[in-house]
MMTF fields as JSON, N, C-alpha, C and O atoms, coordinates in Angstrom:
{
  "mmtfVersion": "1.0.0",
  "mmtfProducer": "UNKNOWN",
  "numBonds": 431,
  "numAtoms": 432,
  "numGroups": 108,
  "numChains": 1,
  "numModels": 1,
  "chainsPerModel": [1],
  "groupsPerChain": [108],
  "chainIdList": ["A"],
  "bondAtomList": [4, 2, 8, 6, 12, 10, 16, 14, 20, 18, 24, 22, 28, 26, 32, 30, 36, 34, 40, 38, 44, 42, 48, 46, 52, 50, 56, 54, 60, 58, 64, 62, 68, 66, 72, 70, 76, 74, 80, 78, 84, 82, 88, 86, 92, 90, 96, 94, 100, 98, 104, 102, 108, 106, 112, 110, 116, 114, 120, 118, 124, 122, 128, 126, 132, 130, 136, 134, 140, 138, 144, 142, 148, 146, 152, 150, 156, 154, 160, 158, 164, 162, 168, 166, 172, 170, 176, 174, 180, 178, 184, 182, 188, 186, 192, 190, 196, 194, 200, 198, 204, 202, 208, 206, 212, 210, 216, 214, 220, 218, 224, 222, 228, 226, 232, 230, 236, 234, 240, 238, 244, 242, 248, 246, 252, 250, 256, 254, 260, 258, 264, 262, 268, 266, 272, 270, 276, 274, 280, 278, 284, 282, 288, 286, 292, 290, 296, 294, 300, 298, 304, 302, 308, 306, 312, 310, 316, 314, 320, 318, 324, 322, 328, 326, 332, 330, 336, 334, 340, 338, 344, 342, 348, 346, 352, 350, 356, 354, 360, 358, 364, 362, 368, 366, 372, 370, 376, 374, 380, 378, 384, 382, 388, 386, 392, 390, 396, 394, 400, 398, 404, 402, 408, 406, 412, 410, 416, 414, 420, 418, 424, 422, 428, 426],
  "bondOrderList": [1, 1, 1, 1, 1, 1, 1, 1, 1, 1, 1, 1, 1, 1, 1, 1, 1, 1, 1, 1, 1, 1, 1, 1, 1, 1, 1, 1, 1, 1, 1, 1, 1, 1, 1, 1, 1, 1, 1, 1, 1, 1, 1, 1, 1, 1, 1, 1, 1, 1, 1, 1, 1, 1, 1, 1, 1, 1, 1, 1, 1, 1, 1, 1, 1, 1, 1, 1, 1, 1, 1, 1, 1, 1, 1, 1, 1, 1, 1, 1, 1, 1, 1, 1, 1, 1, 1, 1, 1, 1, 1, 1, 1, 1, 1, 1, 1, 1, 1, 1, 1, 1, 1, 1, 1, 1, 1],
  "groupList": [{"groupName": "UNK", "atomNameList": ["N", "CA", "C", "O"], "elementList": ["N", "C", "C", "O"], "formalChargeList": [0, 0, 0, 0], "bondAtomList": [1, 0, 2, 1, 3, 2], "bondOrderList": [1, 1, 2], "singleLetterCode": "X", "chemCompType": "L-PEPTIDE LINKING"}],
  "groupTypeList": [0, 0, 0, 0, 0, 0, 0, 0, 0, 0, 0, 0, 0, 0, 0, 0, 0, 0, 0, 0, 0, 0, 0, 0, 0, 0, 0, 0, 0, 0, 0, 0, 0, 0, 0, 0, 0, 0, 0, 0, 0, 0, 0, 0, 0, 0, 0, 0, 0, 0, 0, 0, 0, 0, 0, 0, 0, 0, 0, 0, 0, 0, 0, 0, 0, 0, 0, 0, 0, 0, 0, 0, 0, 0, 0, 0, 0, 0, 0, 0, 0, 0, 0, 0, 0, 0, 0, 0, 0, 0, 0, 0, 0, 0, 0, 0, 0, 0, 0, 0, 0, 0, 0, 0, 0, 0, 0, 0],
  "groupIdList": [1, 2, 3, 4, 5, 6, 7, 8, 9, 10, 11, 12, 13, 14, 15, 16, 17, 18, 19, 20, 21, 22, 23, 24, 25, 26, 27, 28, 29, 30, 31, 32, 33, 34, 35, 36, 37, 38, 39, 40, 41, 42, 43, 44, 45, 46, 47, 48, 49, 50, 51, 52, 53, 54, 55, 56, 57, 58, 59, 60, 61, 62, 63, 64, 65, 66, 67, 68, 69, 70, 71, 72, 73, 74, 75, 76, 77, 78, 79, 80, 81, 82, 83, 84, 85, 86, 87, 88, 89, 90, 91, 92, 93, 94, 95, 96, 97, 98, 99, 100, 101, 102, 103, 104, 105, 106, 107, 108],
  "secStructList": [7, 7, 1, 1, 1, 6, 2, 2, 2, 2, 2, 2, 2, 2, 2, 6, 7, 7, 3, 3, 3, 3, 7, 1, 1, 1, 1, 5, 7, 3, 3, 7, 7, 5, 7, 1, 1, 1, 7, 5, 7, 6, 6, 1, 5, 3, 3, 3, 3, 5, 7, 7, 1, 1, 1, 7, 7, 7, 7, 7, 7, 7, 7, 7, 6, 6, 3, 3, 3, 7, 7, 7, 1, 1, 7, 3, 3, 3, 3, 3, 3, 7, 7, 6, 6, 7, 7, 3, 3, 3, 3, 3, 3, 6, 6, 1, 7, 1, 3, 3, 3, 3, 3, 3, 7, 7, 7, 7],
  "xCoordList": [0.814, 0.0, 0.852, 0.234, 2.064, 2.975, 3.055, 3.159, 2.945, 2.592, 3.946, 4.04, 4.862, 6.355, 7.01, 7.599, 6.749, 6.916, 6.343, 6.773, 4.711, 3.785, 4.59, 4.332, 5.32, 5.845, 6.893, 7.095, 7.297, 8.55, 7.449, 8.025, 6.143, 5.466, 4.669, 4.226, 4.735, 3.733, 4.639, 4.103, 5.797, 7.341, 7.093, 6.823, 7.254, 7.537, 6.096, 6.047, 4.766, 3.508, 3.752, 3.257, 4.529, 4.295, 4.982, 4.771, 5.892, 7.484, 6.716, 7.115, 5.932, 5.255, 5.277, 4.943, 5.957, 6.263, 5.275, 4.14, 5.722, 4.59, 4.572, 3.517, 5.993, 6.1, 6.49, 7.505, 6.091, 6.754, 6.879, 5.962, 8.08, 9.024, 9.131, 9.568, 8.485, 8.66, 9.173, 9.103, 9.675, 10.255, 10.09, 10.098, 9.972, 10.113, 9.587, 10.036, 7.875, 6.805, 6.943, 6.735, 7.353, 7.334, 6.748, 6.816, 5.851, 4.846, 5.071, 5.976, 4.017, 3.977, 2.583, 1.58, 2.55, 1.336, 0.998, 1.235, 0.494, 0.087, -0.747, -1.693, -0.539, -2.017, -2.137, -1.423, -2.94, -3.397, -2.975, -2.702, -3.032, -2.459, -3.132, -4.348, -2.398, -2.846, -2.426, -1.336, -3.351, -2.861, -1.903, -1.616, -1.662, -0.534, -1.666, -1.131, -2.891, -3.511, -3.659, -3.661, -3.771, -3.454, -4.988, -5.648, -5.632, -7.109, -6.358, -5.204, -7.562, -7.333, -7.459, -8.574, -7.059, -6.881, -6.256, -5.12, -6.771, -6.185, -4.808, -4.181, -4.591, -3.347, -2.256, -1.468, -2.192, -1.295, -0.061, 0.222, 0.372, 1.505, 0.944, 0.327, 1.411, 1.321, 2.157, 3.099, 1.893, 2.927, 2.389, 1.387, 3.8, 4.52, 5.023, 5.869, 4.737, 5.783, 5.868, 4.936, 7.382, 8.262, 8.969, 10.172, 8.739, 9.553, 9.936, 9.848, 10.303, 10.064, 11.33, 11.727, 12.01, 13.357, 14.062, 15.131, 13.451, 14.432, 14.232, 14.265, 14.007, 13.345, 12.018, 11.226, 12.019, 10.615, 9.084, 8.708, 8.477, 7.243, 5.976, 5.3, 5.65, 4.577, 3.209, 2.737, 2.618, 0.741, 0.196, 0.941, -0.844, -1.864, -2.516, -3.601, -2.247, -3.194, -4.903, -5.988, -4.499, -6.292, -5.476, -4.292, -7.065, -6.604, -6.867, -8.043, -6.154, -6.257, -7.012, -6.867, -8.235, -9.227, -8.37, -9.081, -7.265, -7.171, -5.914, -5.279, -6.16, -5.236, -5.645, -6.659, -4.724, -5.029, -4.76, -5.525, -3.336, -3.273, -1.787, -0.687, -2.225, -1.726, -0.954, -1.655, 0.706, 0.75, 1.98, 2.953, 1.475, 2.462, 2.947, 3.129, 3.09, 2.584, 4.159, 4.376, 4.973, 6.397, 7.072, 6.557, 8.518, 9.76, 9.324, 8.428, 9.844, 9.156, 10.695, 11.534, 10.475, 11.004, 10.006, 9.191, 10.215, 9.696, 10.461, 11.673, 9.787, 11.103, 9.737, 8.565, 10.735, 10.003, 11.024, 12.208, 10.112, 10.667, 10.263, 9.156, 11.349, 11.435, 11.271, 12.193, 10.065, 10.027, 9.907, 9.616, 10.237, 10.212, 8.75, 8.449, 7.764, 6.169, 5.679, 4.86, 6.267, 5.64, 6.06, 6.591, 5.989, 6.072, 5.339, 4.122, 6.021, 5.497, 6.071, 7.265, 5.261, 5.806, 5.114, 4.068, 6.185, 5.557, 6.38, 7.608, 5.668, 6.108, 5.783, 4.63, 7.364, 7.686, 7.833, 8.398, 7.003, 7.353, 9.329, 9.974, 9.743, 11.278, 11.501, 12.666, 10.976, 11.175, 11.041, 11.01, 10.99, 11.37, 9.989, 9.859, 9.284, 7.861, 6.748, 6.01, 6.597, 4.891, 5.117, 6.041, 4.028, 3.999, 2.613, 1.558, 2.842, 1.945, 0.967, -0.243, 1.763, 0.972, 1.996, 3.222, 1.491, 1.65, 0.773, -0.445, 1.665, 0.762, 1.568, 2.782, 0.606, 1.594, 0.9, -0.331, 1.529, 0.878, 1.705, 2.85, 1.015, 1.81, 2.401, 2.027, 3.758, 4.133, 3.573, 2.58, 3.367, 2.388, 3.37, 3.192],
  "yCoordList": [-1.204, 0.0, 1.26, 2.324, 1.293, 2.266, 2.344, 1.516, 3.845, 4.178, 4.533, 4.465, 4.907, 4.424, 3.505, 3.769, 1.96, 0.917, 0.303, -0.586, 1.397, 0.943, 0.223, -0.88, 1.008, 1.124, -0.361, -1.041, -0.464, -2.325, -2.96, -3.457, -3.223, -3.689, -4.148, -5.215, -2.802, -3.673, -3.762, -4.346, -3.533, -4.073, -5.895, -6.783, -6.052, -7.638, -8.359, -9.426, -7.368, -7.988, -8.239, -9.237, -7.493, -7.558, -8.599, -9.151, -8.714, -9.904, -11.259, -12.138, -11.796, -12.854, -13.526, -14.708, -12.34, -12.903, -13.441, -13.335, -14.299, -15.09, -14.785, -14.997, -14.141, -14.012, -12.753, -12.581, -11.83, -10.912, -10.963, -11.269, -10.653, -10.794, -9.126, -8.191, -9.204, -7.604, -7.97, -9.107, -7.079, -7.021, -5.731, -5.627, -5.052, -3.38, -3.213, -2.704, -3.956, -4.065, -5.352, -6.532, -4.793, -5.668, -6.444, -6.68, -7.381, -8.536, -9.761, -10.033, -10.335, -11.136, -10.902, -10.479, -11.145, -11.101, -11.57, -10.652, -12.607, -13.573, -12.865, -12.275, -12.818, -12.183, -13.345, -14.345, -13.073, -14.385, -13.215, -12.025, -13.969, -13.53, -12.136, -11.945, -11.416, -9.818, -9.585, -9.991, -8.781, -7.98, -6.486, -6.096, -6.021, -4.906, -3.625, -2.757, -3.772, -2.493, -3.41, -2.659, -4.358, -5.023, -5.399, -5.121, -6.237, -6.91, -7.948, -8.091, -9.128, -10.203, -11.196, -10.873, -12.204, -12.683, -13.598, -13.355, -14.878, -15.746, -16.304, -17.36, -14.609, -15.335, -14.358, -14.128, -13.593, -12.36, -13.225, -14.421, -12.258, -12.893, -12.67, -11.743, -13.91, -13.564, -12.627, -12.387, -11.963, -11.235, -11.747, -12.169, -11.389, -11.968, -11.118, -10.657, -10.565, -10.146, -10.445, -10.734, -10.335, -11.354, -10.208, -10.247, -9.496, -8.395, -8.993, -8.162, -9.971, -11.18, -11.499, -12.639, -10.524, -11.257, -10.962, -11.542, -9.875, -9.487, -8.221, -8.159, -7.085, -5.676, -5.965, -6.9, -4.694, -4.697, -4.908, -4.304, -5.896, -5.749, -5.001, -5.012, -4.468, -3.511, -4.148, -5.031, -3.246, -3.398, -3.728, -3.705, -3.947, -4.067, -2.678, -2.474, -2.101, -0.259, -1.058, -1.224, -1.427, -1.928, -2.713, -3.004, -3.1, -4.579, -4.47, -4.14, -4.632, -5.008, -5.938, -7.133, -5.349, -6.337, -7.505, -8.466, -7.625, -8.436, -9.879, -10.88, -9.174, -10.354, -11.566, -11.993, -12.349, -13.898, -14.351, -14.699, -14.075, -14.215, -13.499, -13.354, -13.179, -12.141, -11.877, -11.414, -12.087, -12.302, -11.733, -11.446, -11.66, -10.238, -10.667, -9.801, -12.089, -12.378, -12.909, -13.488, -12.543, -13.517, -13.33, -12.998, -13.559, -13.698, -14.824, -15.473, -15.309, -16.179, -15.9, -15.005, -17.008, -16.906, -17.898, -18.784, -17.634, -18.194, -18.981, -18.801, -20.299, -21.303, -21.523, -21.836, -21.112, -21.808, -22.468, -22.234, -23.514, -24.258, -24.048, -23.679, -24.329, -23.718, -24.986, -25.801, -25.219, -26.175, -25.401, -24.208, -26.35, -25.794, -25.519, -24.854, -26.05, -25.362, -25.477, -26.234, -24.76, -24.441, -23.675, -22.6, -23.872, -23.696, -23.841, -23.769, -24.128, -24.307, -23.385, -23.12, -22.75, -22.07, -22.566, -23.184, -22.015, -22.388, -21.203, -21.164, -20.274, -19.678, -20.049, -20.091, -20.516, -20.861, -19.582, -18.557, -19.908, -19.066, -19.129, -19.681, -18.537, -18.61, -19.604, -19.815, -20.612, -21.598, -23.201, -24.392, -22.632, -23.518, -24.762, -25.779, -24.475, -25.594, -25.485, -26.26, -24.256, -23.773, -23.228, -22.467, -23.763, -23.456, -22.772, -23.38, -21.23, -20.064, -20.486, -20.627, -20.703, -20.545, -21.736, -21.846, -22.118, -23.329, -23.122, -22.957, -23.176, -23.516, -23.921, -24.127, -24.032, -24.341, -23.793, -23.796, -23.333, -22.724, -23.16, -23.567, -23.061, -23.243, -22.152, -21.149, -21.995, -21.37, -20.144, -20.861, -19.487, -18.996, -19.949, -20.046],
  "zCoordList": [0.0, 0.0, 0.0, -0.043, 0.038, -0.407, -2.102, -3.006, -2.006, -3.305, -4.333, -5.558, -3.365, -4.009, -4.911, -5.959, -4.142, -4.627, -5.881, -6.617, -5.923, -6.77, -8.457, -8.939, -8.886, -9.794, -9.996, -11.002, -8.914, -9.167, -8.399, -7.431, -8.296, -8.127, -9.579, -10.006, -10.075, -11.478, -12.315, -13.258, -12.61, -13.429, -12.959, -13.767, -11.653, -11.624, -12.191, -12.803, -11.773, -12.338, -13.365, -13.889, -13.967, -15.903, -16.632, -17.712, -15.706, -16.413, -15.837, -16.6, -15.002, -14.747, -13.769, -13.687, -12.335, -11.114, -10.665, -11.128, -9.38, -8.972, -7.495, -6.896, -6.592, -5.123, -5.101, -5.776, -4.601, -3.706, -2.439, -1.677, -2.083, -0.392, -0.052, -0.722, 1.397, 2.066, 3.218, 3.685, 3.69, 5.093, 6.321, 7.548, 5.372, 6.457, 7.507, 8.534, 7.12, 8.559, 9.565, 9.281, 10.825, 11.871, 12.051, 13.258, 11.375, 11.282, 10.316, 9.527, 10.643, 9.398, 8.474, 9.051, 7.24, 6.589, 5.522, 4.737, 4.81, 3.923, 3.152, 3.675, 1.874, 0.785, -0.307, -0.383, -0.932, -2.131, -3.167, -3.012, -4.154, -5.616, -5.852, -5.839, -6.019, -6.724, -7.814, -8.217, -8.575, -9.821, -9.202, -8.07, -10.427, -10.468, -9.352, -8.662, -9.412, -8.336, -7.402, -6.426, -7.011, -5.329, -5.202, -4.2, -6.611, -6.088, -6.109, -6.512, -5.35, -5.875, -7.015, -7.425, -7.815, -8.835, -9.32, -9.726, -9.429, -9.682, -10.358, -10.283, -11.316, -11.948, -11.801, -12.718, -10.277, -9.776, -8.733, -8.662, -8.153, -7.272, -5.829, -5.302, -5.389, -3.408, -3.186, -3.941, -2.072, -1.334, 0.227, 0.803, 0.456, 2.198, 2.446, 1.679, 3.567, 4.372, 5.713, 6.464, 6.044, 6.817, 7.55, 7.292, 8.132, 9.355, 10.467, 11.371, 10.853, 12.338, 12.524, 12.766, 12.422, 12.117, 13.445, 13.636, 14.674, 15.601, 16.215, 17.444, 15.453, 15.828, 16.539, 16.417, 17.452, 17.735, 16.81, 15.806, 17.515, 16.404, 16.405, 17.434, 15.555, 15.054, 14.993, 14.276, 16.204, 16.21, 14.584, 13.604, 14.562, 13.639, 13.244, 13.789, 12.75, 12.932, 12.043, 12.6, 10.422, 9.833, 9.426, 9.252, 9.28, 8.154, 6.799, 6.649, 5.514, 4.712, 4.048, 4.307, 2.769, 2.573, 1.871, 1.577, 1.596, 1.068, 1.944, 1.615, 2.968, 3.745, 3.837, 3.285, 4.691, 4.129, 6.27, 7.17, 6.176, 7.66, 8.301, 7.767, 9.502, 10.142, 11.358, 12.257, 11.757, 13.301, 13.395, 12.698, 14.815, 15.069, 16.791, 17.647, 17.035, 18.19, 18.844, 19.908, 17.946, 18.059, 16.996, 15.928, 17.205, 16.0, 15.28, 15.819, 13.926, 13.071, 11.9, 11.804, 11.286, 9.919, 8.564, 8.822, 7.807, 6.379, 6.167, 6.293, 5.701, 4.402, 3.606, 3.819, 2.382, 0.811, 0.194, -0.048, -0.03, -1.443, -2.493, -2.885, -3.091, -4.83, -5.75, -5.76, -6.585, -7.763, -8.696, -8.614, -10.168, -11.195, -11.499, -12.49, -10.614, -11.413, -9.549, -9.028, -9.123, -7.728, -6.439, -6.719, -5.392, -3.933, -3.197, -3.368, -2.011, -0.373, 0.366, 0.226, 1.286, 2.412, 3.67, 3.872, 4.535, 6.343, 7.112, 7.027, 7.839, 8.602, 9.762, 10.191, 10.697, 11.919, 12.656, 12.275, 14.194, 15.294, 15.155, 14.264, 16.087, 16.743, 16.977, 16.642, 17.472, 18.679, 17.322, 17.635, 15.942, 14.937, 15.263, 14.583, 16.16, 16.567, 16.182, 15.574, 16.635, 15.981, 14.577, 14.288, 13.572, 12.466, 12.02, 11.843, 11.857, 11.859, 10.872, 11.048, 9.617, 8.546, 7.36, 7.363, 6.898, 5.915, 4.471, 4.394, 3.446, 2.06, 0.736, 0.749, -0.638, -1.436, -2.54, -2.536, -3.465, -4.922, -5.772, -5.574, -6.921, -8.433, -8.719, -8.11, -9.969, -10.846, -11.998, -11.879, -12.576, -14.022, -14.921, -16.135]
}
C-alpha cells in the first residue's frame, strides 16, 4: 500500500512474477495472488511479508481487505521451497515448533 513501490510492483507484475518478499513491517502477513492495483486474482503474485526477524514488532493499525493471515505475536522466519512449477511455504514461530501458517501454490 505504499505508493512508491507501486511502480517495481507492477514491473515484476508484468514480467510474470509469482512471489513478492517484504520485510520493512514488523509482522507477518500472507495475501493471495494480486494484480498490479493489489485486487485479488487468480493469476497475480502472493505477497509476504516477513519483518520477524528481531526488531521490535509492530501493532496491527487496519486490516487489509485483502489479507489472508496475520501475526504479530512472536519472531518467526519463512522457508520456501522452490520447484520448477511451484512452492510451499511455512512460517515458523522462533522456537522452529509452531507453524503459523503453511501452504503451497503453483508457478504462471
Amino acid at each position: 500500500d505504499d505508493s512508491s513501490v507501486a511502480p517495481f510492483y507492477r514491473a515484476v507484475a508484468a514480467a510474470g512474477g509469482d512471489i513478492v518478499l517484504n520485510g520493512h513491517a514488523h509482522f507477518y502477513e500472507r495475501f493471495p495472488r494480486l494484480d498490479a492495483a493489489g485486487n485479488p486474482t487468480p493469476t497475480g503474485m502472493r505477497e509476504f511479508i516477513v519483518g520477524t526477524g528481531g526488531a521490535d514488532l509492530y501493532p496491527f493499525v487496519a486490516e487489509r481487505p485483502a489479507s489472508e493471515v496475520r501475526w504479530n505475536e512472536g519472531f518467526g522466519v519463512l522457508r520456501l521451497e522452490l520447484a520448477p512449477d511451484g512452492y510451499t511455504w511455512r512460517f515458523l514461530a522462533a522456537d522452529g515448533e509452531k507453524v503459523i501458517d503453511s501452504g503451497a501454490d503453483s508457478c504462471g
